[in-house]
C-alpha positions as CSV (number, residue, x, y, z in Angstrom):
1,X,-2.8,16.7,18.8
2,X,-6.1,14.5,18.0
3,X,-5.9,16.6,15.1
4,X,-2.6,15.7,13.8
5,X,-3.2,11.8,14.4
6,X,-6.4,11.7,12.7
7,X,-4.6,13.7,9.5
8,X,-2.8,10.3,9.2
9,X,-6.9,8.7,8.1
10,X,-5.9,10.7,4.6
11,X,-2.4,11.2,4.3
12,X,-1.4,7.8,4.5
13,X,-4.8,6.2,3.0
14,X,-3.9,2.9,1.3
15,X,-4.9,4.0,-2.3
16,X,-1.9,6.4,-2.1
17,X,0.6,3.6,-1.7
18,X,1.1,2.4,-4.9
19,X,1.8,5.7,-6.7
20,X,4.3,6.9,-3.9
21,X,6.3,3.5,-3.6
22,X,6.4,4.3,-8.1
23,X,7.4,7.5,-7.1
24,X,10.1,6.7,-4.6
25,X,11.4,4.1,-6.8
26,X,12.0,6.4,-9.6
27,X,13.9,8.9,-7.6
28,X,16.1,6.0,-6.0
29,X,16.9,3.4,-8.0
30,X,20.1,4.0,-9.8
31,X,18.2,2.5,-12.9
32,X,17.9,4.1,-16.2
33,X,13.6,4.7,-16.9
34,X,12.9,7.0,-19.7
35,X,11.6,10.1,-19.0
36,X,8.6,9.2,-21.4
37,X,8.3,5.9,-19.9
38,X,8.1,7.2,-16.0
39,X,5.7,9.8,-17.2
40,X,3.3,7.0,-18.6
41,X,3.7,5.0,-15.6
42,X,3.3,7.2,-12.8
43,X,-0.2,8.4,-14.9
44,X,-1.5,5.3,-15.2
45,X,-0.5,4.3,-11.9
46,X,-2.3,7.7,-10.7
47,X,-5.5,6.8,-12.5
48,X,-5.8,2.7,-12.1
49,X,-4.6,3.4,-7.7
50,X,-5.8,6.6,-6.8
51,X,-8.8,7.9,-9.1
52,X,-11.1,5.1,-10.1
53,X,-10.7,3.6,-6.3
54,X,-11.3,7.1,-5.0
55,X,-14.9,7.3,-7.3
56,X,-15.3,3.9,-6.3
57,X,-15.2,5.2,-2.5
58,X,-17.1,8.0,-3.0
59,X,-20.1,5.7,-4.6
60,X,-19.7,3.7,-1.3
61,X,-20.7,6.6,0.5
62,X,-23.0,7.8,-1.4
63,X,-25.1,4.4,-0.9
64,X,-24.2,4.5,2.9
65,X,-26.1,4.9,5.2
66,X,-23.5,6.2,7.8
67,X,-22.1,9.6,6.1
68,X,-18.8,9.4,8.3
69,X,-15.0,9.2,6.9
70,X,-15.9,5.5,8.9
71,X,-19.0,4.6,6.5
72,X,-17.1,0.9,5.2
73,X,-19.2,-1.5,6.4
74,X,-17.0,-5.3,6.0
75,X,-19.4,-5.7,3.0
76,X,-18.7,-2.8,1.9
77,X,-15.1,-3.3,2.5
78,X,-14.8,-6.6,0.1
79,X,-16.7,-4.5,-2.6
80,X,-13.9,-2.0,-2.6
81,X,-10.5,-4.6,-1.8
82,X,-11.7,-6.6,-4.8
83,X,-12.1,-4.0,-6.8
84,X,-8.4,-2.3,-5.6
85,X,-7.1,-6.3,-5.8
86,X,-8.1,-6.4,-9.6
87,X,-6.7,-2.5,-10.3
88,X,-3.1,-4.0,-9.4
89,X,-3.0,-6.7,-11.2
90,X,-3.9,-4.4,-14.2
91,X,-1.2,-2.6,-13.1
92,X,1.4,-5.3,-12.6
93,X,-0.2,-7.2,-16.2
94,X,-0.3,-3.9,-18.4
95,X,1.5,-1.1,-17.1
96,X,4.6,-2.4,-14.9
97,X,4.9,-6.2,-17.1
98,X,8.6,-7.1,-16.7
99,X,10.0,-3.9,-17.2
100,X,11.2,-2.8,-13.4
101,X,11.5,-6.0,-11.7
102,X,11.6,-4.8,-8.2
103,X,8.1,-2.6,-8.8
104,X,6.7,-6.0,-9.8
105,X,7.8,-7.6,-6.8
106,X,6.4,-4.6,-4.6
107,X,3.0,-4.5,-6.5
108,X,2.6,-8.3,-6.2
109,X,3.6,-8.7,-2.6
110,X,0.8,-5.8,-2.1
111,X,-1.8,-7.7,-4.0
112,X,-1.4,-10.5,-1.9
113,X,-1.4,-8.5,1.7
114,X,-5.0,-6.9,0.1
115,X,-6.1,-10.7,-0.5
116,X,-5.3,-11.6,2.6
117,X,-7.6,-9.0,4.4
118,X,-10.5,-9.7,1.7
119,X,-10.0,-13.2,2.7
120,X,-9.7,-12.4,6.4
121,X,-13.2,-10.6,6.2
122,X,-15.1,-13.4,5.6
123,X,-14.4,-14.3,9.0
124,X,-15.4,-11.4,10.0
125,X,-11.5,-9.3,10.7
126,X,-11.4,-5.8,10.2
127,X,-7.7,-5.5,9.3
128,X,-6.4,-2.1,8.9
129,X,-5.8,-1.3,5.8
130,X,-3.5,1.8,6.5
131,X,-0.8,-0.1,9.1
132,X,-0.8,-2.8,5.9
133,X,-0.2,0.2,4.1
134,X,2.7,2.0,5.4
135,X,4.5,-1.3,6.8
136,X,4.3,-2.7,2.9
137,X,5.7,0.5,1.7
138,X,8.1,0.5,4.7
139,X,9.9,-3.0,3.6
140,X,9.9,-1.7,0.2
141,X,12.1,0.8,1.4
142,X,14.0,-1.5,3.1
143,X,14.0,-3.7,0.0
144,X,15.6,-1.3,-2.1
145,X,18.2,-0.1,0.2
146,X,19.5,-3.7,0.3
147,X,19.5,-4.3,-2.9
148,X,20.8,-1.2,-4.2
149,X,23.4,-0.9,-1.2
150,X,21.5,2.9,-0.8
151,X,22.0,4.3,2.9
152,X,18.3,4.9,3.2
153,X,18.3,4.8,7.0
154,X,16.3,8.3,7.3
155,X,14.3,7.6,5.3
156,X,13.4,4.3,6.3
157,X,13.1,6.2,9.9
158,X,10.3,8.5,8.8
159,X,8.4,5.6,7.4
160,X,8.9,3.4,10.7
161,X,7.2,6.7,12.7
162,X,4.5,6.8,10.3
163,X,3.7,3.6,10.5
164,X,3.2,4.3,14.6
165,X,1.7,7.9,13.3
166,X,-1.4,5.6,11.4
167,X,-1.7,3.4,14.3
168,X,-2.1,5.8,16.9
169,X,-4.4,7.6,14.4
170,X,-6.5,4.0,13.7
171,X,-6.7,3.3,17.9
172,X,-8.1,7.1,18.5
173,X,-10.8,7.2,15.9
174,X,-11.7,3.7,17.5
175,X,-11.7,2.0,13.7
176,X,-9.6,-0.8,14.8
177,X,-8.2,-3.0,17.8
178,X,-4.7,-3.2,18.6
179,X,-5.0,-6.9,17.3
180,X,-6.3,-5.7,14.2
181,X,-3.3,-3.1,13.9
182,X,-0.7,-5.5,14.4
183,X,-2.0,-8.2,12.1
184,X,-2.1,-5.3,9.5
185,X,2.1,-4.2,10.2
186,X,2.9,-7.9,9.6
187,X,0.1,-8.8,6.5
188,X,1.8,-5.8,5.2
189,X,5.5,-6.8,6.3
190,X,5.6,-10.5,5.2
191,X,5.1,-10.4,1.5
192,X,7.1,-7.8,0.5
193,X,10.1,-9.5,2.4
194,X,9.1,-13.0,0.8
195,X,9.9,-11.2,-2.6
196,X,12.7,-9.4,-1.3
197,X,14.3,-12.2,-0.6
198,X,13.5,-13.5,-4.5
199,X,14.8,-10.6,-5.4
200,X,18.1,-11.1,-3.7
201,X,18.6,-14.6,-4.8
202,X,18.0,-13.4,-8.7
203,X,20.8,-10.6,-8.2
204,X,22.9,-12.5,-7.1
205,X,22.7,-15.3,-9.8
């Protein structure tokens, strides 16, 4: 069972995010993409999300001196929410623009949940990054099945337990309070519903 929680550390690990809320979108909203276009997105979205914070992370440990999965220090931690802060808005400025609206929306409502932990650590909050994660991917979910009238409700089921799956996982391995947890399901829950509810005023102008 300690197992299975802890698998949630790299399953759901916040770097994923952006690719799999690109993926999702593709696959259900009823919106005509190019089969070129998607291919180029999802790519780059792979590369500027996953791989270059991934090397970045693995530079991080290499420096560290605490080899664990656990090794990001709060200064450490800055290093590496900057640097994943200024990969999205590459990927909002360059790769998304003004093409799929409702991506925008879900990539800049993520941006600002990130700033808002890098700001937070200066006062020395650990907010986890995972429940931000999956809660911000959650309400994107939400987001589209509202505005796309899509019955979504499994779906949005499965990402309600994993959002409890990475707590649970966070309060075993001891990596974060239960303060810390909630602060990161509603960091992660607020923005994208502030654009969600932009988005819902521009449809229905």
């Amino acid at each position: 069972m300690k197992s299975f929680l802890r698998s949630a550390f790299y399953i759901f690990h916040p770097i994923w995010i952006p690719f799999v809320a690109a993926v999702f979108y593709y696959l259900a909203a009823p919106r005509f993409i190019s089969q070129e276009l998607m291919v180029f997105q999802l790519w780059s979205i792979a590369v500027l999300s996953i791989g270059i914070p991934a090397i970045f992370m693995a530079v991080l440990y290499k420096i560290s001196t605490d080899k664990s999965i656990e090794f990001l220090n709060l200064s450490s931690k800055r290093l590496l929410l900057l640097c994943f802060s200024i990969l999205l808005i590459i990927i909002n400025n360059y790769i998304i623009k003004n093409n799929l609206p409702e991506l925008l929306y879900f990539y800049t409502a993520y941006l600002i949940s990130i700033c808002a932990c890098l700001f937070l650590t200066l006062f020395k909050l650990n907010i986890s990054l995972h429940t931000v994660a999956a809660s911000a991917l959650t309400a994107f979910i939400i987001a589209i099945s509202l505005l796309y009238k899509l019955n979504l409700v499994y779906i949005i089921g499965l990402s309600v337990l994993i959002i409890g799956w990475t707590s649970s996982s966070r309060l075993l391995n001891k990596s974060h309070t239960l303060s810390e947890i909630n602060w990161g399901v509603i960091i992660g829950f607020i923005p994208q519903l502030y654009f969600l509810f932009l988005a819902l005023k521009h449809y229905k102008m």
